[in-house]
C-alpha positions in Angstrom: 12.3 31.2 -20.3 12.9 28.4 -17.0 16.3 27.8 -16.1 17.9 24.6 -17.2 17.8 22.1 -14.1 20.9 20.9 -12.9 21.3 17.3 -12.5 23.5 15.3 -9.8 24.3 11.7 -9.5 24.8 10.2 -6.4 27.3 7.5 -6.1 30.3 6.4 -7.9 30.3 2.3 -8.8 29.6 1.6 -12.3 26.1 2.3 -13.1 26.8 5.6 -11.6 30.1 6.6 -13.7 27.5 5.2 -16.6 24.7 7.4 -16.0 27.3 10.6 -15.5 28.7 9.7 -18.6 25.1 9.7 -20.5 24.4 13.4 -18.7 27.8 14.5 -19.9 26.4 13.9 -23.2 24.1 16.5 -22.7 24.2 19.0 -20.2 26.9 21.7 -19.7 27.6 20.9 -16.4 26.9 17.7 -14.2 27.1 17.2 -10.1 28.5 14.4 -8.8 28.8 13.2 -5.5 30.8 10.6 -4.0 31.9 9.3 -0.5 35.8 8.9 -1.2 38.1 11.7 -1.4 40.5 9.5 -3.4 38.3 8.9 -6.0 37.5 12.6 -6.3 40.6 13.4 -6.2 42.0 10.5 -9.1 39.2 11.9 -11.7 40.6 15.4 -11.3 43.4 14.6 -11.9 43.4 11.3 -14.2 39.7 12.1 -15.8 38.8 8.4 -14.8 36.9 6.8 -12.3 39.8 4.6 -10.4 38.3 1.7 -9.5 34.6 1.6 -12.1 34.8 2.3 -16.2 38.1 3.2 -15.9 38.2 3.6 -19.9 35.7 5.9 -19.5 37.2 9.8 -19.9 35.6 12.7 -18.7 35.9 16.7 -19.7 36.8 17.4 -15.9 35.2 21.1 -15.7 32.4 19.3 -17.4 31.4 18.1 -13.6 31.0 19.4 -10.6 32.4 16.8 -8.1 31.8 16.7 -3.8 32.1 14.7 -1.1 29.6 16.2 0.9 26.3 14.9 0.1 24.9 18.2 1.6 26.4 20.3 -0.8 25.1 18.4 -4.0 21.8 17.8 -2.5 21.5 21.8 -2.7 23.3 22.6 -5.9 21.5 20.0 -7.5 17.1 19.9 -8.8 16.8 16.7 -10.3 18.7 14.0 -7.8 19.8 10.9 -9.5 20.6 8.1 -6.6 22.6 4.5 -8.0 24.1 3.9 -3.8 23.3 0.6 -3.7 20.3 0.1 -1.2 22.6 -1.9 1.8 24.5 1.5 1.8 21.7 3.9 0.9 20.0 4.4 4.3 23.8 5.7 5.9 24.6 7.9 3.2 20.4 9.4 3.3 21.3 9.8 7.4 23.8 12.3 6.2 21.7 14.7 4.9 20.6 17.7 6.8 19.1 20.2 3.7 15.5 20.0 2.6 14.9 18.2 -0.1 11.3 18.2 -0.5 11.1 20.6 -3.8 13.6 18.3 -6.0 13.0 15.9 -8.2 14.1 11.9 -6.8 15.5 9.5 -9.6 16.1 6.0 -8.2 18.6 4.2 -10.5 19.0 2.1 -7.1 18.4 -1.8 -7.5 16.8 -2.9 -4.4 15.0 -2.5 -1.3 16.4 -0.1 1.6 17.0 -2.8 4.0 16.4 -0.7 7.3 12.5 0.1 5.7 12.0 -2.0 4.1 10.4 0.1 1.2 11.4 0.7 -2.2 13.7 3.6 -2.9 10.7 5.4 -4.3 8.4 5.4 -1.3 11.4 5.4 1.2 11.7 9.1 -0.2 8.0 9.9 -0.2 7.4 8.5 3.4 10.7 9.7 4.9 11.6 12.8 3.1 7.7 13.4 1.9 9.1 13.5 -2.2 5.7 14.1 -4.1 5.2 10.8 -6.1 5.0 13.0 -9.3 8.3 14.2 -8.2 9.9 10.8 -7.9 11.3 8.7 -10.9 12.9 5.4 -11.7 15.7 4.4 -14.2 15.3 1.0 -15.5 17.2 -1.0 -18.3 18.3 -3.4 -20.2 21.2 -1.7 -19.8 24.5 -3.0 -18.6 27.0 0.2 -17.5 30.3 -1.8 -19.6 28.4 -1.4 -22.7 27.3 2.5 -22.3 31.2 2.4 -21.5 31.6 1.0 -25.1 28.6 3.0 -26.0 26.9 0.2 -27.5 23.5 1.1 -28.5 21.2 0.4 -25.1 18.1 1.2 -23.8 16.6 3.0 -20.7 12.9 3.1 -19.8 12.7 6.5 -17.2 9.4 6.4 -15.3 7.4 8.8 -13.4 3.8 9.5 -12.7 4.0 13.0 -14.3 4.8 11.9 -18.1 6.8 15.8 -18.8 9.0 14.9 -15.7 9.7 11.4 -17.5 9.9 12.7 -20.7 12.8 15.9 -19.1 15.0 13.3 -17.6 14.9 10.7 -20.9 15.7 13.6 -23.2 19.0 14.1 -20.7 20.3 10.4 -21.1 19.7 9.9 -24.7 21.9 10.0 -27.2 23.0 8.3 -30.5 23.9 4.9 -28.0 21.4 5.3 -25.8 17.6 4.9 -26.8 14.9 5.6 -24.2 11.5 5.2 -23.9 9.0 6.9 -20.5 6.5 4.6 -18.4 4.0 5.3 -15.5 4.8 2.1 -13.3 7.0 3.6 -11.2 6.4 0.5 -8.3 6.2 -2.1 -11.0 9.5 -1.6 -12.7 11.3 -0.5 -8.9 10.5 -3.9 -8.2 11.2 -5.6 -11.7 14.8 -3.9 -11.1 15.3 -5.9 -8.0 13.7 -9.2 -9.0 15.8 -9.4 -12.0 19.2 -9.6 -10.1 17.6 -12.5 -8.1 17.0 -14.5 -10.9 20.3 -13.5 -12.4 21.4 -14.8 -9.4 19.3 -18.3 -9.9 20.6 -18.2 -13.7 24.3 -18.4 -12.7 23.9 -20.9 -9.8 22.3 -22.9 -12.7 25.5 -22.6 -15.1 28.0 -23.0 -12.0 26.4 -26.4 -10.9 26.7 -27.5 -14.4 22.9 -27.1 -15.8 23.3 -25.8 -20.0 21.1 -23.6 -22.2 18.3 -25.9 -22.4 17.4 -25.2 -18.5 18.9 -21.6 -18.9 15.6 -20.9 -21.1 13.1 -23.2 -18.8 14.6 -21.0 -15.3 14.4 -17.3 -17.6 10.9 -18.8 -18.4 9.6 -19.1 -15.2 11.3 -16.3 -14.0 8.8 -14.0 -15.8 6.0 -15.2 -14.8 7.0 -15.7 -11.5 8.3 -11.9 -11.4 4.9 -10.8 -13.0 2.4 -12.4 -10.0 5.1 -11.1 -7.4 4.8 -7.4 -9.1 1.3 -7.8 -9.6 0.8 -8.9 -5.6 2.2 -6.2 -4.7 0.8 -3.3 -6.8 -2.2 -4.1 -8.9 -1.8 -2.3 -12.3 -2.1 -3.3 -16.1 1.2 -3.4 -17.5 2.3 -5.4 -20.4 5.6 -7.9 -18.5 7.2 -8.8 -21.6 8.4 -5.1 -21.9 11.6 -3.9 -22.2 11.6 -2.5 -18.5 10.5 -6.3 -17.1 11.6 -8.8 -19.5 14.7 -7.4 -21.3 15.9 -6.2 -18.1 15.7 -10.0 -16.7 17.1 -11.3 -20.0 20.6 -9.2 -19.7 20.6 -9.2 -16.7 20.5 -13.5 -16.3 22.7 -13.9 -19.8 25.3 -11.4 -19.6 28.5 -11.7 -18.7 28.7 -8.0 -17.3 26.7 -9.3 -14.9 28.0 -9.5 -11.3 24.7 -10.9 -9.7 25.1 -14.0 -12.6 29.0 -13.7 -11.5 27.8 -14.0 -8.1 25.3 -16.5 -8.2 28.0 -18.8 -10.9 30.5 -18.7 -7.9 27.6 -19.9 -4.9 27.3 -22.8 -7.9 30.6 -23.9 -7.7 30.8 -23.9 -4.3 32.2 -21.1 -2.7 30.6 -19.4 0.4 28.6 -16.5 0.2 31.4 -14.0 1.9 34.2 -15.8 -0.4 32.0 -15.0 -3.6 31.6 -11.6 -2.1 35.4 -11.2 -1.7 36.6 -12.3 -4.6 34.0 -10.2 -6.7 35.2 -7.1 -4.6 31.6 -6.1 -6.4 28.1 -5.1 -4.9 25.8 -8.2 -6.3 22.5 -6.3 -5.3 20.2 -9.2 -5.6 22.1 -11.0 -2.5 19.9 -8.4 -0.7 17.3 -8.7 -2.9 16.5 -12.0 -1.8 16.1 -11.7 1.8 13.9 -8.4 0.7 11.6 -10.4 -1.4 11.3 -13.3 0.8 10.2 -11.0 3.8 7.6 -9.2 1.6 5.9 -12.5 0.6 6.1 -14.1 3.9 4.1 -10.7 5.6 1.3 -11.3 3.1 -1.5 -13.4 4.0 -2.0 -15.2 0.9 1.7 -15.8 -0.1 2.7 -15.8 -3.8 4.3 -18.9 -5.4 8.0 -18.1 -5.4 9.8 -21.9 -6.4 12.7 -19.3 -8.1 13.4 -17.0 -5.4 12.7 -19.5 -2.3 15.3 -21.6 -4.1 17.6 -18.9 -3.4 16.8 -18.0 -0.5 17.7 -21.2 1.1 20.8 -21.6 -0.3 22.0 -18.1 0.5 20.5 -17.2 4.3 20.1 -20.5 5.2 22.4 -22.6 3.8 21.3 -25.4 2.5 23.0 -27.2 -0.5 22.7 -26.2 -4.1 22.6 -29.2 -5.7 20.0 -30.6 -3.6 17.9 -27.3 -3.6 18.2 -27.0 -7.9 17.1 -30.8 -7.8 14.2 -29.8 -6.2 13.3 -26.4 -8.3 13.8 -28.7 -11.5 10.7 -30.5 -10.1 8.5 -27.4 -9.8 8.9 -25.3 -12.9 7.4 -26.1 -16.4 
């Protein structure tokens, strides 16, 4: 009989306490690595993540906690990364062990900035991951509600359907629901175009605009996220899925949602570093943006992007929110 793999989780904001939490529902033991010593420290002693789900309790010798990313890299088979991708390429540069036999799960919302490459095929061209070996964790799933273990659900996908099918099995439970794909490209990128138009949804709400143009922006938003995904990996897949459009829907309605938070704030007027500040909060699709925009410009035959050109110009260069929404109003239907 194979050995049980053991699964690690790399990072320690709140979609990573939330995906420890699901693997604590089910494994005997769970790696867990995390940059501050403080923080590893507080759940050993406390059972809480300080700063992230702090109602959240763990069975300390339930988890195998480390600060060196080395370490969990080796204990570790299946490697579950939620760094958020501005930070990922620093903490990657630490690692020195071979990690071309394990198995990659990107729960990361965004492009590595310094690659430009989704987390999936940052791993296959850097650290030559076998596609079949890496996987993506999708939603709709917001990490406060797994806190209140509120019934959610993940789609897990991965070109080899038993590998999918493994690492769903490990995060379900009587809260959490999943479900396996094979668009591992389609719903990386879904996962960052959502917390742009979150972003677009709560610019909307802080400049004043109601529900009415709430459903007209999520609207577009789909169909806009479905010719960029389609652009830029040709495949069928049916968009109004949970993995594409539920995933946009919480995303631009909830209030758990940071990049909504973030993009309500850049509404009302503050700068992007205030916002930033006051959030004390990672709002991944700030990055997203300039990722997005970059990818369309390089193509030759660019993709109609009103939504995320809309915020693009307000956030890297500047220009006026009111005036730029005016102007977005015009273009969508």
């Amino acid at each position: 009989m194979d050995k049980p793999l053991k699964y690690a989780v790399f990072g320690a904001g709140s979609w990573a306490t939330a995906i420890v939490k699901m693997l604590s529902e089910n494994l005997e033991e769970v790696g867990w690595y995390m940059r501050s010593v403080y923080t590893k420290e507080h759940i050993l002693k406390e059972y809480h993540n300080p700063s992230y789900l702090s109602s959240v309790e763990f069975k300390v010798d339930q988890l195998k906690l480390s600060n060196d990313i080395n370490e969990m890299a080796t204990y570790a088979d299946v490697l579950i990364f939620v760094i958020p991708s501005a930070f990922m390429h620093s903490e990657l540069e630490k690692l020195t062990v071979d990690i071309t036999g394990k198995i990659v799960v990107s729960a990361v919302k965004g492009i590595i900035p310094e690659s430009g490459l989704l987390v999936g095929e940052h791993f296959h061209d850097i650290y030559n991951i076998p596609f079949e070996n890496i996987a993506v964790i999708a939603g709709p799933c917001h990490a406060e509600e797994v806190a209140l273990e509120r019934l959610s659900y993940l789609t897990i996908s991965c070109a080899d359907a038993n590998k999918a099918k493994a690492i769903a099995k490990n995060l379900s439970s009587d809260y959490i629901k999943t479900k396996i794909s094979d668009d591992i490209i389609g719903t990386e990128y879904a996962v960052m175009l959502k917390n742009i138009y979150a972003i677009a949804a709560g610019i909307a709400h802080g400049l004043g605009y109601g529900d009415n143009f709430q459903s007209v922006l999520m609207s577009n938003a789909i169909r806009e996220m479905k010719r960029f995904i389609k652009k830029m990996h040709k495949m069928k897949r049916n968009i109004n899925n949970s993995a594409y459009l539920g995933d946009l829907l919480v995303t631009g309605y909830s209030v758990f949602s940071r990049n909504r938070m973030f993009g309500n704030m850049i509404g009302k007027g503050y700068t992007v570093k205030s916002a930033m500040m006051e959030m004390n909060m990672v709002a991944e699709g700030y990055y997203a943006t300039k990722s997005a925009h970059l990818l369309n410009e390089k193509n030759k035959k660019k993709t109609r992007l009103p939504i995320i050109n809309a915020v693009y110009d307000i956030l890297y260069d500047g220009k006026d929110a009111k005036k730029v929404f005016k102007k977005l109003t015009e273009k969508l239907d």
